[in-house]
C-alpha positions as CSV (number, residue, x, y, z in Angstrom):
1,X,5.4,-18.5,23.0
2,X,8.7,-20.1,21.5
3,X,11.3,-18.7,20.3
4,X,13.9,-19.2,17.0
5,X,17.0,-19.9,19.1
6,X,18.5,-16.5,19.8
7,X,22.2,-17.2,19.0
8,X,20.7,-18.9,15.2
9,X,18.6,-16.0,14.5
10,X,21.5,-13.6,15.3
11,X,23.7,-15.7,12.9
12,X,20.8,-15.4,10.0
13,X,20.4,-11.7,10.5
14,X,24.6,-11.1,10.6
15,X,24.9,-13.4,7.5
16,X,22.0,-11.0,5.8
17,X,23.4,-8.2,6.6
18,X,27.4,-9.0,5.9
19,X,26.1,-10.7,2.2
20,X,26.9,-14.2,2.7
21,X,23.4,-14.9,2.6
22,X,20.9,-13.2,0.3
23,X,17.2,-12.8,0.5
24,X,15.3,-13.6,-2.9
25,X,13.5,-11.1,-4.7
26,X,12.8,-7.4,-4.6
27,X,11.6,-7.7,-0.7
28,X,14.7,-9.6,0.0
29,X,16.5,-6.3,-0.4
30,X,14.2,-4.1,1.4
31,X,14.6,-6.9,3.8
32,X,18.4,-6.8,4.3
33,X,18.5,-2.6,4.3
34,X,16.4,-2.9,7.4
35,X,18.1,-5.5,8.8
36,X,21.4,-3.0,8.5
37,X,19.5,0.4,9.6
38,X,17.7,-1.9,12.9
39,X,21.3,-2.9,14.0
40,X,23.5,-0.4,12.7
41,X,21.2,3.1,13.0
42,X,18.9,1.9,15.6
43,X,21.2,-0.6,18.0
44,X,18.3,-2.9,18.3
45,X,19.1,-6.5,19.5
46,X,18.1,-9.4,16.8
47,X,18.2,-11.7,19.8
48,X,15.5,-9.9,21.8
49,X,12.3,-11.6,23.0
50,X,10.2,-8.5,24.9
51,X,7.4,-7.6,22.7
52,X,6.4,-4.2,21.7
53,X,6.3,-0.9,24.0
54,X,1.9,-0.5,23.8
55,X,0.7,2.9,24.7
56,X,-1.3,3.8,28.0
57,X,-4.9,4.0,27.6
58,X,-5.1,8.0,28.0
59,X,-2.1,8.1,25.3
60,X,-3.7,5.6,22.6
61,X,-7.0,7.3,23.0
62,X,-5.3,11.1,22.1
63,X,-3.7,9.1,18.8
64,X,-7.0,7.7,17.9
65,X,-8.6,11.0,18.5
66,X,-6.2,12.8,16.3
67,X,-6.7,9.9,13.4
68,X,-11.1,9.9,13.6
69,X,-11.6,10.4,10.2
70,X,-9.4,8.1,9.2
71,X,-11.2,5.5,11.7
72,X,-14.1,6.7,10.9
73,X,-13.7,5.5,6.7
74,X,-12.1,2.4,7.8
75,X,-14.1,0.7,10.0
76,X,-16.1,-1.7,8.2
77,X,-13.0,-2.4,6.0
78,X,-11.6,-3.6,8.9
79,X,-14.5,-6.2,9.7
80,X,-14.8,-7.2,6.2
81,X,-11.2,-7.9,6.2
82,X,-11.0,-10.3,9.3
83,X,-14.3,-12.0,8.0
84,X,-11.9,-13.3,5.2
85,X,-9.2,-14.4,6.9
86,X,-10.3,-15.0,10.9
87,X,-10.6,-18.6,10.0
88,X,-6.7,-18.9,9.0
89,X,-6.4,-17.2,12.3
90,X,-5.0,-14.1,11.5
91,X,-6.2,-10.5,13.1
92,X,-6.2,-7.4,11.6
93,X,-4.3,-4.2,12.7
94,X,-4.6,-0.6,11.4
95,X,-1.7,2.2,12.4
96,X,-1.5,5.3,12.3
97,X,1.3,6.8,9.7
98,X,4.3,7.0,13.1
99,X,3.5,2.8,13.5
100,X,1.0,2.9,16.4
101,X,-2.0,0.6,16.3
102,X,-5.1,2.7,16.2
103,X,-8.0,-0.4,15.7
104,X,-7.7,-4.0,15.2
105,X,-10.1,-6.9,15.0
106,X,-9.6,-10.2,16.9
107,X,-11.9,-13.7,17.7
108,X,-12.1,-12.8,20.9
109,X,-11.0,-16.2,22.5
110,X,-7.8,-16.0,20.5
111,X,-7.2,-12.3,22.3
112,X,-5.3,-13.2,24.6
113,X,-2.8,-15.0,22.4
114,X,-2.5,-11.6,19.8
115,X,-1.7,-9.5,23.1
116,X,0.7,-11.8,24.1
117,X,2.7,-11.6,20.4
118,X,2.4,-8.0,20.7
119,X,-0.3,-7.8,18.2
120,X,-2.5,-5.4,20.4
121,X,-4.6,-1.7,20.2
122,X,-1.9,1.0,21.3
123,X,1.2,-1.0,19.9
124,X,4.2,0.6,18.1
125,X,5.6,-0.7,15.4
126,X,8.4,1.7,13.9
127,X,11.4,0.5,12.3
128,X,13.1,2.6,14.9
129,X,11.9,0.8,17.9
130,X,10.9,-2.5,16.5
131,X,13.3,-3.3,13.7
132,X,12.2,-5.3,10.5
133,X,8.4,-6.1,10.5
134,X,5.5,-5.8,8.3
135,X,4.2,-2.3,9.2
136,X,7.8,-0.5,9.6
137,X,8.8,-1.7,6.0
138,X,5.6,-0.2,4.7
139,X,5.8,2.9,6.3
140,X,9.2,3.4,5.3
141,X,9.3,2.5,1.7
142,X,4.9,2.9,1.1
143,X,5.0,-0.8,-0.1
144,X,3.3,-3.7,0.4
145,X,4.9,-6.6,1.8
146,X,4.8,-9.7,3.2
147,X,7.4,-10.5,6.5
148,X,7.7,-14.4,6.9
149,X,8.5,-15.5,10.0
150,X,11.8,-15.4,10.4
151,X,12.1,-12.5,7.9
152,X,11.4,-10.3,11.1
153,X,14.5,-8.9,12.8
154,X,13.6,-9.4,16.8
155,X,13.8,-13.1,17.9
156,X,10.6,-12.1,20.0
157,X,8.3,-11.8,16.2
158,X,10.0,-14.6,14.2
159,X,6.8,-17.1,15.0
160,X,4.8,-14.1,13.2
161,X,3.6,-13.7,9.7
162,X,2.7,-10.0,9.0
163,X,1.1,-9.2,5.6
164,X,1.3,-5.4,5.6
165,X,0.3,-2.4,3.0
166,X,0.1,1.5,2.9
167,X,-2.6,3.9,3.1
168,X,-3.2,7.1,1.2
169,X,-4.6,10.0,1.6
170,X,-6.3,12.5,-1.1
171,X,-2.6,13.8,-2.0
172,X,-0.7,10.9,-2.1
173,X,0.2,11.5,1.9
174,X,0.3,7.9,3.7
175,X,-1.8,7.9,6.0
176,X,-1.3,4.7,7.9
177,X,-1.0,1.1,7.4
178,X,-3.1,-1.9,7.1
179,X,-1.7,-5.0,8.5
180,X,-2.8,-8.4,8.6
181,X,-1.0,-11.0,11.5
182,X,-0.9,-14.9,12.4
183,X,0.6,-15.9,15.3
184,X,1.5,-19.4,13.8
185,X,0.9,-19.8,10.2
186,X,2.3,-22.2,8.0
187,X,6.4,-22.5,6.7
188,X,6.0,-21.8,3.1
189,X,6.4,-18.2,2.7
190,X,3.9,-18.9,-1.0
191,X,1.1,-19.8,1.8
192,X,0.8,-15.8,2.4
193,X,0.3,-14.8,-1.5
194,X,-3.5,-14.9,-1.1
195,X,-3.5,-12.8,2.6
196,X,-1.2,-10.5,0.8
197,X,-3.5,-9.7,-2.2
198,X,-6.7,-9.6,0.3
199,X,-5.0,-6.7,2.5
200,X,-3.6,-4.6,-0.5
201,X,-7.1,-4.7,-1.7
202,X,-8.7,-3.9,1.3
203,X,-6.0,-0.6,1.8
204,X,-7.7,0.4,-1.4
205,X,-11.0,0.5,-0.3
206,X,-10.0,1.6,2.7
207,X,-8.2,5.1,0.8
208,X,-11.3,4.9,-1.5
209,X,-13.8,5.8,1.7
210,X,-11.8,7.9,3.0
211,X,-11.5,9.8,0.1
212,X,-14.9,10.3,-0.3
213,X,-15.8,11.4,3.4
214,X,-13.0,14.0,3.3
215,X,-14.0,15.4,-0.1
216,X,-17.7,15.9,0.7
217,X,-17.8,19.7,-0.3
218,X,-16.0,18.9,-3.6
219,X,-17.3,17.5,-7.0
220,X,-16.2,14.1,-7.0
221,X,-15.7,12.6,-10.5
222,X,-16.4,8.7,-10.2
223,X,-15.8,6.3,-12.2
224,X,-15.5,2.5,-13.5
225,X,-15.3,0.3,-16.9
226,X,-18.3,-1.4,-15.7
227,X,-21.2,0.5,-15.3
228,X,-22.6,-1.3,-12.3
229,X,-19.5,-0.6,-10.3
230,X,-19.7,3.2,-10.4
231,X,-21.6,3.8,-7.5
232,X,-20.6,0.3,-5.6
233,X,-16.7,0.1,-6.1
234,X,-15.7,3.0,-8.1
235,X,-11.8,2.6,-9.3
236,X,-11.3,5.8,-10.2
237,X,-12.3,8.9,-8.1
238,X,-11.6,12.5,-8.7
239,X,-12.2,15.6,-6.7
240,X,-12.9,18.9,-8.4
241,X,-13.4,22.6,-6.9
242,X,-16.0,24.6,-8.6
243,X,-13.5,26.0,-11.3
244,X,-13.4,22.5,-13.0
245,X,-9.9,22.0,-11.2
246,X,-8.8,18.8,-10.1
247,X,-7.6,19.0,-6.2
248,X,-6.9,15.3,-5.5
249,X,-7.3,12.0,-6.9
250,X,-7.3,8.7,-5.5
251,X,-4.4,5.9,-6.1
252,X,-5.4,4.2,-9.6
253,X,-6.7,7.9,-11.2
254,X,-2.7,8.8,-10.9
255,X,-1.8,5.8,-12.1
256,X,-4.2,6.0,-14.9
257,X,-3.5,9.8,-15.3
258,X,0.2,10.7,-14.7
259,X,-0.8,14.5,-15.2
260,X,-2.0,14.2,-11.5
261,X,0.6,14.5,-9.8
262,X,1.1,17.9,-11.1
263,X,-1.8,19.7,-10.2
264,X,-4.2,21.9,-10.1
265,X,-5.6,20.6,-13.6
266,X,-8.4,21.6,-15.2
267,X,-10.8,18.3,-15.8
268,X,-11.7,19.3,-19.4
269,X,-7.6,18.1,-19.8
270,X,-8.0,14.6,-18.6
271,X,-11.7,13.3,-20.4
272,X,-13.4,13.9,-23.5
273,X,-16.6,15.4,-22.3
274,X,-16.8,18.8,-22.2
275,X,-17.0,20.5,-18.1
276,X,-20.4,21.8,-18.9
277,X,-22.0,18.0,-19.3
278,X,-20.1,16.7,-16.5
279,X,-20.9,19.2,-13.9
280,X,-24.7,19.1,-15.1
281,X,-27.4,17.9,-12.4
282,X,-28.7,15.1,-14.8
283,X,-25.3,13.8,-14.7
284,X,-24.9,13.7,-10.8
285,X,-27.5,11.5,-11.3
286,X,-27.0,9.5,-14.1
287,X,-23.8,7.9,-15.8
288,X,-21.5,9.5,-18.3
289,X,-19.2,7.8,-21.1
290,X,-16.1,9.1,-21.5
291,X,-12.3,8.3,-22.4
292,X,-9.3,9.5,-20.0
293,X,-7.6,11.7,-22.9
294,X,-3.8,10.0,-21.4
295,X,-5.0,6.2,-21.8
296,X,-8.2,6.2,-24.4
297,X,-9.5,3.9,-21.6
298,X,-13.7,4.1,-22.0
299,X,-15.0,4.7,-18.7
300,X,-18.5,4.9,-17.0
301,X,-18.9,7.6,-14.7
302,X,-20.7,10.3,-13.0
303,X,-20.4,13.3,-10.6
304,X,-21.2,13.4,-6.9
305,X,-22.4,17.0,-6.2
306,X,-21.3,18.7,-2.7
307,X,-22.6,18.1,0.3
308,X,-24.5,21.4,0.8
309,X,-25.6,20.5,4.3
310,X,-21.7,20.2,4.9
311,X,-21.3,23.5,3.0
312,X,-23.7,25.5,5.4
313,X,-22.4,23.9,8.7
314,X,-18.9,25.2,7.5
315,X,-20.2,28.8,6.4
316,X,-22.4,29.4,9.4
317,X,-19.6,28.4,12.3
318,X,-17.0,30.7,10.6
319,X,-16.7,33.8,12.8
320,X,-17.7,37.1,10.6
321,X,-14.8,39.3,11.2
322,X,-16.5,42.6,11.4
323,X,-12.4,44.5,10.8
324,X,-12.5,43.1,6.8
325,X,-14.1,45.1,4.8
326,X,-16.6,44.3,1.4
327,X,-14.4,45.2,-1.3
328,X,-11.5,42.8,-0.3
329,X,-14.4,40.1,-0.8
330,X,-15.9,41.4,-3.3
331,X,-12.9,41.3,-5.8
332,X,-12.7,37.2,-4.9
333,X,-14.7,34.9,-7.1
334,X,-16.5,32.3,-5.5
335,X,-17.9,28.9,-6.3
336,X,-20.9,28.0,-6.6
337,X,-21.7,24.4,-5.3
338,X,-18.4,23.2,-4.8
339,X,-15.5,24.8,-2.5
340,X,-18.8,27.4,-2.0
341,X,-17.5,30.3,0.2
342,X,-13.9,31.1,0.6
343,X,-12.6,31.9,3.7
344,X,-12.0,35.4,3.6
345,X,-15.4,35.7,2.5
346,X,-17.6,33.8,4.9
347,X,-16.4,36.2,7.5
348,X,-17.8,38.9,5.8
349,X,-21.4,37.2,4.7
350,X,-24.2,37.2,7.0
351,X,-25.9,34.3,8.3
352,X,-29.1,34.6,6.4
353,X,-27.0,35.5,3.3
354,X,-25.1,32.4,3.4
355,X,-28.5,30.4,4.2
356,X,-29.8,32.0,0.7
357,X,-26.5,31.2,-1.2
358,X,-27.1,27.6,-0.3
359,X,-30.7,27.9,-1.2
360,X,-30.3,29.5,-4.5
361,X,-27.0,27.1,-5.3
362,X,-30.1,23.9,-4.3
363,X,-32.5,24.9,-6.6
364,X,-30.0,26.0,-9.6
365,X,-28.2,22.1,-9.1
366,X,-32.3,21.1,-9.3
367,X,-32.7,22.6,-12.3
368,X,-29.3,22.1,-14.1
369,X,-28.4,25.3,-14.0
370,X,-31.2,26.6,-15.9
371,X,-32.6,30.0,-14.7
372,X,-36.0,30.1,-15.4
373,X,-36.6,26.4,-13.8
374,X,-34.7,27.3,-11.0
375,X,-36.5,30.8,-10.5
376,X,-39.7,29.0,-10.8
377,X,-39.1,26.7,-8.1
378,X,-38.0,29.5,-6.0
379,X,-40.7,31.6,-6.8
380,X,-39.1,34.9,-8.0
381,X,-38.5,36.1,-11.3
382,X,-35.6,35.3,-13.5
383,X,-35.1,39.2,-13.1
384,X,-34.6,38.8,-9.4
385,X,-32.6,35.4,-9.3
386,X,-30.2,37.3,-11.9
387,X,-29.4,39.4,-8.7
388,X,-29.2,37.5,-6.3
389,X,-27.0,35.5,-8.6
390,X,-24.9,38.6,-8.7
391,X,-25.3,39.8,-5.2
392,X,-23.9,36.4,-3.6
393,X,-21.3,36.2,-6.3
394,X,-22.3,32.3,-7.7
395,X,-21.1,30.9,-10.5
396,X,-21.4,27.5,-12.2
397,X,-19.4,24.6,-11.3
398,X,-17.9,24.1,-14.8
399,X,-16.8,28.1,-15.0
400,X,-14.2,30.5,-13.1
């Protein structure tokens, strides 16, 4: 494909970098520190037209084994994505948090043009190796951002337009990047505003799913200041342990709630509804009112219970570890319906013990905690659920 002239984009990067020429804008600066760290740090050559290294099969398939939950949540994402913007021929990339390409999407007739540009499964795209692009600008600073054309520092990606922006995990960790690329798109760097606001969006969905797969045996607080976009698109999501404390939050919760990123917090600090009505079965299945206690902001929401067929898979394949003995467990408290069994403990509980935990923890969700319901629907008395109760060491989601 062409190239910028090599000796004119070595004189735009030099002028960059020695100040006689200055980027505009806040991404002009992030722009012109990476053009210093790629040829200062790094040694790379501006003037170079070889594309990127691309991993061997057996090596991209070990990354993308490593990063299968994170594929797993981001998927359709992916399609949805290149549905919008395939017609402006761009594709869509997704890496992995060291730069490498883990999943794209790609009209298949223009495939052969993306692998040519680099834009290819298994491709790395670190700072270190690659110099300034889309993806090793995000993974360095975890911003979006858009690199124009000639914005890149390698001669070889300066017919490129990369529209890049970071991925999170339940703690804030990045997990990756999503990056949308044209081969040829138009001169006027305002012509990527719209791509740019499409991928940042779509990295928020993106976090969003994964956040709910990986938090499957927590409570997860959702909510949204429409009501009809609780369950569809929730903005806020929140993930609680069986205590009624906050483990994770997605993206716009911290942002919402700045007492997040300190945690463990109890939920009763951040809404106005008391734990109890939250963590109530009626409300994992209907929708709450309540106000964020740091904002005033009225919210919509409503509680996702555990998975308790996740729960039971996890208790039942940890080894018992016949060595420990009862009364280490037995001084532990123990959730009920949300972390369930601690470690420690599941080695010590028998298989059908941990089958009638999950059974009892069912019926008392079923019946919103209410004893006599859920002893009827078990068929003992309230006498003998009490023990059981006692004997498996559950409590309530909204106590300790």
């Amino acid at each position: 494909m062409p190239y910028v002239p090599s000796t004119r984009h070595i004189d735009r990067i030099c002028n960059v970098i020695e100040g006689r020429t200055q980027r505009p804008g806040v991404d002009g600066k992030r722009l012109a520190s990476s053009y210093k760290r790629s040829l200062e740090q790094y040694h790379l050559d501006p003037g170079a037209t070889v594309g990127p290294r691309i991993l061997t099969v057996p090596e991209l398939r070990d990354v993308q084994h490593r990063e299968e939950s994170f594929l797993r949540a981001s998927g359709q994402c992916l399609s949805r994505l290149h549905e919008m913007v395939r017609e402006a021929d761009y594709c869509v990339m997704l890496t992995d948090a060291q730069g490498v390409t883990i999943d794209y999407r790609v009209d298949k007739d223009r495939r052969h043009d993306f692998k040519r540009a680099g834009l290819y499964l298994g491709s790395c795209w670190s700072e270190s190796e690659e110099g300034t692009c889309g993806i090793a600008t995000v993974l360095l600073d975890a911003e979006p951002i858009t690199v124009h054309r000639t914005d890149h520092f390698r001669a070889a990606f300066t017919t490129l337009t990369c529209s890049a922006s970071p991925i999170f995990g339940l703690r804030g960790e990045l997990l990756g990047v999503l990056d949308a690329s044209a081969v040829r798109s138009p001169d006027d760097r305002e012509s990527q505003r719209l791509v740019n606001h499409i991928v940042r969006q779509s990295a928020l969905l993106i976090e969003d799913a994964y956040f709910l797969n990986a938090a499957t045996d927590c409570w997860v607080l959702l909510a949204h200041r429409n009501r009809h976009y609780v369950e569809a698109q929730p903005e806020i999501l929140i993930a609680i342990d069986a205590c009624g404390q906050v483990i994770a939050a997605n993206r716009r919760a911290r942002e919402c709630l700045p007492a997040l990123n300190q945690l463990p917090r109890h939920v009763s600090e951040l809404v106005d509804v008391p734990a109890e009505r939250l963590f109530d079965a009626k409300a994992s299945r209907g929708l709450v009112s309540l106000r964020l206690n740091e904002t005033g902001s009225p919210l919509y929401a409503r509680v996702r219970p555990p998975s308790a067929a996740r729960i039971a898979r996890r208790t039942l394949s940890t080894p018992r570890d016949n060595s420990s003995s009862s009364s280490s467990s037995g001084s532990s408290s123990s959730s009920g319906s949300a972390d369930s069994v601690a470690p420690h403990e599941a080695r010590v509980m028998s298989d059908s013990d941990a089958l009638e935990r999950n059974r009892i923890v069912d019926a008392m969700n079923d019946a919103k905690w209410r004893t006599e319901v859920a002893a009827k629907a078990l068929g003992v008395s309230r006498a003998t659920l009490y023990r059981r109760i006692a004997k498996l060491r559950i409590l309530p989601p909204h106590r300790c």
